[in-house]
Each structure stands twice: as structure tokens, then as C-alpha cells.
N, C-alpha and C positions, 0 to 999 in steps of 0.2 A: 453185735448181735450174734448168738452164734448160729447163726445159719449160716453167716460170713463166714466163720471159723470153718464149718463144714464143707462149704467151698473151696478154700485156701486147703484143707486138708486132701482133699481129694487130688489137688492139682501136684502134690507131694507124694515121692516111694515113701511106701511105707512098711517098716513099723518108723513113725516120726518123732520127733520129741520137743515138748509144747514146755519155754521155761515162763513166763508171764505169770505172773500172779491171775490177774484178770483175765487171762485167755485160759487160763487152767480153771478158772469158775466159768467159763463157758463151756469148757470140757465135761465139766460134770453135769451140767443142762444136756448135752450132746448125749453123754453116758445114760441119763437118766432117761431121758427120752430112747432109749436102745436104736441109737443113730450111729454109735459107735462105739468100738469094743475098747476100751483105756485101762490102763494102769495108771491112778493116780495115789500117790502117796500120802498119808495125812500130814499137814501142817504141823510144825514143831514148833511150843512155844518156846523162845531162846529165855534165858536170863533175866533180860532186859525187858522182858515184858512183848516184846517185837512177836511176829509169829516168822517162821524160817519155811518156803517153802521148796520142797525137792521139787526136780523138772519131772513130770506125769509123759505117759510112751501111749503111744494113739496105733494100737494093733493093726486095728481096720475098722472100715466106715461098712454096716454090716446091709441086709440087704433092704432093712425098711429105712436107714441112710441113704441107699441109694435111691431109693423111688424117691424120696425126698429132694435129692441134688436133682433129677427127672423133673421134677414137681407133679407128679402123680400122687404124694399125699398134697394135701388142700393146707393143713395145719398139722406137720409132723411136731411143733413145739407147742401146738394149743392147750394140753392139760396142765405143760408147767408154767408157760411165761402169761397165758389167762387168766383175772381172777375166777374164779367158780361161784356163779350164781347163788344166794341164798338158800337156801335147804327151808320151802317152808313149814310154817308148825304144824303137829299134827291136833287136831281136836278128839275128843273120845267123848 
């Protein structure tokens, strides 16, 4: 989840450096959600068809990241990891 990640980050100096495949796509949830400030690199597809990825550098956890590790937001990851209700039609 990365609100874990969020956690684990905080309790780290930082600027830190995140190598996991999988904990770097939480990173970018984190990132997207403006929870934290990262440098992540795009994925390289190698040769072989594999994707290669560089290790992503976690700045800082910015300040609506921190109300969040507070829990003073309710749902700092609700727009990404929610689906979004149907959009209904409109009639004319």
C-alpha cells in the first residue's frame, strides 16, 4: 500500500533511494498524489524485451504528505487508488 511506503519513508534521512520495482510504482502513486517530491526515472526497455528499471530518489515528503502521515487528510490517496463513480448521461 503506499501509504506504508509513506510511513517507511518518513522514518528515513532523506533525500532516500527507493530500488524495487514495485515500491517505485508506489512511489509514483505517492508522487501523483503531491505526498512527495521524487525523482523517478523512466523504465528502459532492455533487448530482451525485460523492462530495466533505474533506482527513483524520494526529495521530501511535502507538506500535504505530512498531514497525511498526521492523518488529518481522511483520504490523501482517494482520487487515485478509488474508482470514480459513473459520470451520469446527460438528457437535452
Amino acid at each position: 500500500m503506499p501509504m506504508e511506503l509513506l510511513r517507511q519513508i518518513a522514518q528515513q534521512p532523506l533525500p532516500c533511494t527507493v530500488y524495487a520495482p514495485a515500491e517505485i510504482d508506489k512511489l509514483r502513486v505517492l508522487r501523483a498524489a503531491e505526498l512527495v517530491s521524487a525523482f523517478i526515472p523512466p523504465a528502459e526497455l532492455l533487448p530482451s524485451g525485460c523492462e530495466s528499471h533505474k533506482p527513483a530518489q524520494v526529495l521530501a515528503i511535502t507538506p500535504k504528505g505530512q498531514q497525511a502521515l498526521e492523518g488529518q487528510l481522511q483520504d490523501a490517496l482517494g482520487p487515485l487508488s478509488a474508482p470514480r463513480p459513473p459520470i451520469p448521461a446527460c438528457s437535452n
